[in-house]
C-alpha positions in Angstrom: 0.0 0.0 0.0 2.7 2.4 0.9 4.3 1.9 -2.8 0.9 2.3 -4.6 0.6 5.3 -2.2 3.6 6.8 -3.3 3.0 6.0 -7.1 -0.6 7.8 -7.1 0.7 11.3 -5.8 3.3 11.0 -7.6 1.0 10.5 -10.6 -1.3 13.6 -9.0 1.7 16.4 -8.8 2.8 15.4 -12.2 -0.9 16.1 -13.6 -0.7 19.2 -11.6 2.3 20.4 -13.1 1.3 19.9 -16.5 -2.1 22.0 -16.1 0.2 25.0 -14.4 2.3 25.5 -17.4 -0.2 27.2 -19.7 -1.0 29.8 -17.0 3.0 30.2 -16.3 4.2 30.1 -20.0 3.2 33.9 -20.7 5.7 35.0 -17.8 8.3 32.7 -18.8 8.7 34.6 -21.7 8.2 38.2 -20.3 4.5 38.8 -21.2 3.1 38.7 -18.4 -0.2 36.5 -17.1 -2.4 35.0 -20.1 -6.0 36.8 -19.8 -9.0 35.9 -21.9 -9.3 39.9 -23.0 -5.5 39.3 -24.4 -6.3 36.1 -26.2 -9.1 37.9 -27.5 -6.8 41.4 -28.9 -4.1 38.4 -30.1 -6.8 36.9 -32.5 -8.7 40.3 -33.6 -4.9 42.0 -34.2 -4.2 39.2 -36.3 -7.4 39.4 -38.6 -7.4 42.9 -38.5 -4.2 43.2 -40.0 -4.9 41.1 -42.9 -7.9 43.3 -43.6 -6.3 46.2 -42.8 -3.7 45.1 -45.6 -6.2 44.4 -48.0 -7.6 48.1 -48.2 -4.5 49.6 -47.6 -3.5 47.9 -51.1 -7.2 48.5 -52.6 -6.8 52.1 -51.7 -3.1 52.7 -52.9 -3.8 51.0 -56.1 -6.6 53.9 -56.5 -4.8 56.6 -55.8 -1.6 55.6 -57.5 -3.2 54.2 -60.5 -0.6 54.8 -63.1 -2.9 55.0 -66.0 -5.2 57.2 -64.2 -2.3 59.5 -62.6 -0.8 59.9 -66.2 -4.1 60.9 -67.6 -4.7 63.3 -65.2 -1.5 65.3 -66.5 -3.3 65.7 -70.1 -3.9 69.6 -70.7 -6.6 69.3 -72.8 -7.4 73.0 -72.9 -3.5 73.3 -74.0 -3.7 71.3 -77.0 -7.3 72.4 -78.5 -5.0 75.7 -78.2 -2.5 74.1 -80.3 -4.8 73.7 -83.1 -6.9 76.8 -82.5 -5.2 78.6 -85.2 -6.1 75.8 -88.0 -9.3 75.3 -86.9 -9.9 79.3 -87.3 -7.7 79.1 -90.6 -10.1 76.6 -92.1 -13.5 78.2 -91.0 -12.7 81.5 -92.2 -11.2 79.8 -95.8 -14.7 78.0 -96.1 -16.5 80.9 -95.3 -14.5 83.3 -97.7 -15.0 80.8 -100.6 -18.8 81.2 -99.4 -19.4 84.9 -99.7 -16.7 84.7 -102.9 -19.5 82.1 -104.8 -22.2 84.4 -103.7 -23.6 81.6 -101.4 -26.0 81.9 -98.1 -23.0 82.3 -95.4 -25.1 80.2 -93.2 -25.0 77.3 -95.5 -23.5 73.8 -94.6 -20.2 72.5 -95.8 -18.3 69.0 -95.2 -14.7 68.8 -96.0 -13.0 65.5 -95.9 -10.4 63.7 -98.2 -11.2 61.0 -101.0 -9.5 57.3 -101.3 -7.1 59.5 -103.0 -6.0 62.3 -101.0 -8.2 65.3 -102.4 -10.7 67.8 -100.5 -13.6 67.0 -101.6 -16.9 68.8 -99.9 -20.4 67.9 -99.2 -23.4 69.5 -97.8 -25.7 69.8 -101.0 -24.2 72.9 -103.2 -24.9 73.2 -106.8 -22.2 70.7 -108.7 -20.5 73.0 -110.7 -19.8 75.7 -107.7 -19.1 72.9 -105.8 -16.2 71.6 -108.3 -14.8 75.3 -108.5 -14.6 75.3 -104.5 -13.0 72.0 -104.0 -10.4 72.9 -107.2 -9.5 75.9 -105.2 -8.7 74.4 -102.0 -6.7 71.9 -103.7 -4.8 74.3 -104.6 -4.5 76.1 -101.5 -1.0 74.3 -99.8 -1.9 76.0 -96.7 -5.3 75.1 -96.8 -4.1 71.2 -97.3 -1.7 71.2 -94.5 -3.9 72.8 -92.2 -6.8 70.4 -92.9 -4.3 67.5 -92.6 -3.2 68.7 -89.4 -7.0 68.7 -88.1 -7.7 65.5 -89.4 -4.9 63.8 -87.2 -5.2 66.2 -84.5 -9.2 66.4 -84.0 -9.8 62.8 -83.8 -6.9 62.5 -80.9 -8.6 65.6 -78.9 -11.9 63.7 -79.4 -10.6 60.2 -77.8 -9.3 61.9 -75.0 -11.6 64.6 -74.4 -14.4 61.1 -74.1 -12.1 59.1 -72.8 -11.3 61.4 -69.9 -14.8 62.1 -69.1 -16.1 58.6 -69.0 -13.1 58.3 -66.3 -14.3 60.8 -64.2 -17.7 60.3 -64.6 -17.8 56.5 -64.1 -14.3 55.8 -62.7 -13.7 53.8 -66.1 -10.2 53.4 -67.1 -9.6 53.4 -71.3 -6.9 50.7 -71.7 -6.0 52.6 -75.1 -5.3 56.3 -73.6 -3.2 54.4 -71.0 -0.5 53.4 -73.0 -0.8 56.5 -75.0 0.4 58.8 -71.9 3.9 58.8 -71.0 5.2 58.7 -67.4 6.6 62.1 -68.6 4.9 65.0 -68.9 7.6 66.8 -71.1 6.7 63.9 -73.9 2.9 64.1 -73.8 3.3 67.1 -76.4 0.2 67.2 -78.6 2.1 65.7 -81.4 3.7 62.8 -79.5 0.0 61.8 -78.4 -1.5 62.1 -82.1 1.3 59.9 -83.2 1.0 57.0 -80.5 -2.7 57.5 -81.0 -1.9 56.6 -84.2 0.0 53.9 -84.0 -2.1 52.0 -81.1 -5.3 52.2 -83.0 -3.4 50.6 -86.5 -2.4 47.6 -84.3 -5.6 47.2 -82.1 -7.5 47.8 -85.6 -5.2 45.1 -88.0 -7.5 42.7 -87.3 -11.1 44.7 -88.4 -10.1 46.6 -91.5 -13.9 48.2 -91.6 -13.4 49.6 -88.2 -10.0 51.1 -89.2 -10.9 52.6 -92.2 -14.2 54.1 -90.2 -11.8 55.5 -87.4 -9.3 57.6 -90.4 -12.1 58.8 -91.4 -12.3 62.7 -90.8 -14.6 65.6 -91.6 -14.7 69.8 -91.0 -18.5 70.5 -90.9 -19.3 74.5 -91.4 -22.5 75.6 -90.3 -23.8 72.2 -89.1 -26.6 73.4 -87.2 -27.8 76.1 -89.3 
């Protein structure tokens, strides 16, 4: 008896032991008595910080959006600056070669170029005024260039202008003005837009020749609302 005395505390000391060491681990290693309110703060810190992660990340990638922060550079009243002076050279050479023909100043012109490169117009004149018009702005070289500056510029501003306002309006990023803004602002000159512009819409547009040829496609209207 005095053996199987002897074995059963032993056996009750060792239990003993082994509950105290949860309680006592916490000050072994210098933090101090284990409460339930600090398991508790243990587990919420731990999930917290993974959300807290998560919209950190969400809200950096908003604000730092690159596409959107390059965008927002664009001086779009700038560049429809740039080509104020054609637009203004071309009006007043339609309007001249309206008054010159003896036509109503309020009538309605569309300028464009053929499959061939010519100005051609529209808008309903009498054929043979209309031939003499279109002969003398062919032969106008500053009339040529200007229009040919306009019809690479204008559709560029258009994109943008749509492009930009869609963003704001909707929070819609355009994949295709993206790439078109560089990181720097000294090469997002007018010209450097119009030719990546360019270029991006040939390769996005390889594959669907119709909606290529649609998008070159460029017209001055005069007087469209009269």
């Amino acid at each position: 008896m005095s053996l199987l005395t002897s074995l059963m505390k032993a056996g009750t000391q060792f239990q003993q032991a082994m509950e105290k060491r949860p309680s006592q681990a916490p000050s072994g290693n210098g933090e101090g008595a284990k409460t339930p309110g600090q398991r508790h703060e243990t587990v919420t810190a731990s999930e917290s910080g993974s959300k807290t992660d998560d919209r950190f990340t969400l809200s950096e990638r908003a604000t730092q959006d690159p596409g959107r922060s390059k965008s927002a550079t664009l001086q779009m009243t700038e560049y429809r600056q740039t080509i104020g002076q054609d637009l203004a050279f071309v009006r007043e050479t339609l309007r001249h070669k309206l008054a010159e023909y003896q036509l109503n100043p309020a009538s309605r012109l569309e300028v464009e170029k053929n499959e061939q490169g010519d100005i051609q117009l529209g808008g309903g004149l009498p054929a043979d005024i209309k031939n003499r018009i279109e002969q003398d702005l062919n032969n106008s070289k500053p009339f040529r260039e200007a229009f040919s500056r306009l019809s690479a510029s204008e559709p560029t501003l258009h994109f943008m202008d749509n492009a930009l306002k869609l963003n704001q309006a909707y929070g819609v990023n355009n994949s295709l003005l993206d790439a078109m803004v560089s990181e720097k602002q000294e090469f997002n000159g007018l010209q450097d837009l119009i030719h990546r512009y360019d270029s991006l819409r040939r390769s996005t547009a390889a594959s669907n020749t119709d909606a290529f040829s649609q998008a070159r496609s460029y017209a001055f209207n005069l007087n469209t609302q009269a």
